[in-house]
C-alpha positions as MATLAB code, in Angstrom:
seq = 'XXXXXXXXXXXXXXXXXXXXXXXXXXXXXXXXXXXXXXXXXXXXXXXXXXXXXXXXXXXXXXXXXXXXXXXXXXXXXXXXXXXXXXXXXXXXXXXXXXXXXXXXXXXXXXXXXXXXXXXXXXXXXXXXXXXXXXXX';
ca = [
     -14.631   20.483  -10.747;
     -11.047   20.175   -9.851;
      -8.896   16.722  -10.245;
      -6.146   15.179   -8.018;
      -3.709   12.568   -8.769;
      -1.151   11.104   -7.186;
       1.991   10.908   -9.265;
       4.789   10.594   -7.384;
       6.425    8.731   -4.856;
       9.686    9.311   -3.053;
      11.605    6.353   -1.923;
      15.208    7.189   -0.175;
      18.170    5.321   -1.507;
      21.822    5.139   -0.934;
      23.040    6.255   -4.232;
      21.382    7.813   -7.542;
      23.203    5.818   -9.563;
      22.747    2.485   -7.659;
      19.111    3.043   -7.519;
      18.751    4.132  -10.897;
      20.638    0.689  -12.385;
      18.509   -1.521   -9.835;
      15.163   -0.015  -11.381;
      15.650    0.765  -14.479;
      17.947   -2.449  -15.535;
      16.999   -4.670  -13.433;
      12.869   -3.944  -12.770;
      13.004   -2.323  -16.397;
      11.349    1.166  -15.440;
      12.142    3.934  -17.446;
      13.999    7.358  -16.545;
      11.312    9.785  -16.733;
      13.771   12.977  -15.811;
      17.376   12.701  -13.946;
      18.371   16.634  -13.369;
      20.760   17.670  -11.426;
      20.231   20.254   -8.808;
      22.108   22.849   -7.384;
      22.702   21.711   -4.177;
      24.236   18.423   -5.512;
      21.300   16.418   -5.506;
      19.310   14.898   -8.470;
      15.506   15.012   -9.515;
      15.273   11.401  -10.402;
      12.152    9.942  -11.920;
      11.405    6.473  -12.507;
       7.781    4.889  -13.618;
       7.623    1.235  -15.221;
       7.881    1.380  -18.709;
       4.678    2.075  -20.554;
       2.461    2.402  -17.627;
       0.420    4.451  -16.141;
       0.333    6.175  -12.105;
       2.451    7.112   -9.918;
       6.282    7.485  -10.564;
       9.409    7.035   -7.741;
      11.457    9.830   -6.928;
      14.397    8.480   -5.989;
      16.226   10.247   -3.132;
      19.522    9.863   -2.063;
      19.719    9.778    1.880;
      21.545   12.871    2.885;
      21.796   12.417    6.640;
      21.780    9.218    8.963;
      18.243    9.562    9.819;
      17.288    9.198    6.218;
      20.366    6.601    5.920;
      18.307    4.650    8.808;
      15.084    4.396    6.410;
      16.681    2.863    3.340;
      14.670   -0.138    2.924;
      12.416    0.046    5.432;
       9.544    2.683    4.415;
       6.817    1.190    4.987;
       8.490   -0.608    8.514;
       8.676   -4.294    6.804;
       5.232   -4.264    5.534;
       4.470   -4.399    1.623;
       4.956   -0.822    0.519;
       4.564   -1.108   -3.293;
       2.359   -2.565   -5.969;
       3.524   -3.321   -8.958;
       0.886   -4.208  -11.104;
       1.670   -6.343  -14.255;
      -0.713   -7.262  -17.642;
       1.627  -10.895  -17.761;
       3.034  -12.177  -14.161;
       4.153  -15.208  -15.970;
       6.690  -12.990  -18.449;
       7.677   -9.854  -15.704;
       8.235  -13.120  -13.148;
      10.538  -14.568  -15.379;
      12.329  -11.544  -16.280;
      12.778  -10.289  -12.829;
      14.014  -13.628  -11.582;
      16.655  -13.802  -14.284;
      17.727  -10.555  -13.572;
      18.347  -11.023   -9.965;
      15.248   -9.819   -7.909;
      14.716  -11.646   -5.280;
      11.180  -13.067   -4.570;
      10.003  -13.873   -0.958;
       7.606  -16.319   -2.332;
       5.999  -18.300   -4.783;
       3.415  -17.332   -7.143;
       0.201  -17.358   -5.647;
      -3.225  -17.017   -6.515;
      -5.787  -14.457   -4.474;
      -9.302  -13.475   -5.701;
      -7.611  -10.631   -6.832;
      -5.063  -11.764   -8.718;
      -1.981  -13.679   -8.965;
       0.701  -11.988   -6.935;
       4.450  -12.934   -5.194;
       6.280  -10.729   -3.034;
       9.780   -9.189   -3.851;
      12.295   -7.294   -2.266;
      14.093   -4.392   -4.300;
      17.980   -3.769   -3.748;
      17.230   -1.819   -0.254;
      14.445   -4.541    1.325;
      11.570   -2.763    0.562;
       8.719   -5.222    0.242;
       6.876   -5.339   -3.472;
       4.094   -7.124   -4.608;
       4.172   -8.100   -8.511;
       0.324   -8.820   -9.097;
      -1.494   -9.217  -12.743;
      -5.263   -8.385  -10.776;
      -7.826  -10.743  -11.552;
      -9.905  -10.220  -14.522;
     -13.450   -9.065  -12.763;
     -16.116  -12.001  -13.236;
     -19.625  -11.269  -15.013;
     -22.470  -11.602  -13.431;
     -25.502  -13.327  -14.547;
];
């Protein structure tokens, strides 16, 4: 039986090195691989420290068509779920280090969850799920 995965996501940026500061310092992902190519561009893979899933390629626009995408993927809708085992801590932490939030903390029957925008505008959600309920 085969298996499929999904591990990687690209996400245009303006710059490598922008991109790679915003996620890495400031969201706290680590650099999985930064290689560069021979055409001038760069692999470069980020994944949240520790976790498991997909990881961002992060691709540096190389025409305006591409340039006209930067921050809006996903065409202003939540793109990107960013799942947490603490909100209360990463919340913190992200707020101190400049992310902007689009909202409070709230509370689904999910889990608890706020919206964020990265450097470009691309919509995240920060969520620590719900822990699931026993039945009876």
């Amino acid at each position: 039986m085969s298996r499929n995965s999904l591990f990687l996501v690209s996400l245009v940026v303006d710059t490598y090195d922008r991109a790679k500061g915003f996620y890495c310092d400031g969201l706290g992902f680590e650099c999985v691989e930064d290689t560069a190519m021979p055409d001038g561009k760069r692999w470069l893979v980020v994944r949240p420290r520790g976790g498991e899933g997909a990881s961002l390629l992060l691709a540096e626009a190389s025409d305006e068509t591409q340039r006209a995408a930067i921050g809006n993927q996903t065409g202003g809708r939540v793109g990107f779920f960013l799942e947490t085992d603490d909100f209360a801590r990463d919340h913190r932490r992200f707020t101190e280090a400049g992310v902007i939030f689009q909202e409070e903390p709230r509370y689904e029957p999910y889990g608890t969850v706020a919206v964020f925008a990265d450097l470009y505008g691309n919509l995240w959600d920060l969520i620590e799920r719900a822990k699931p309920r026993t039945q009876k």
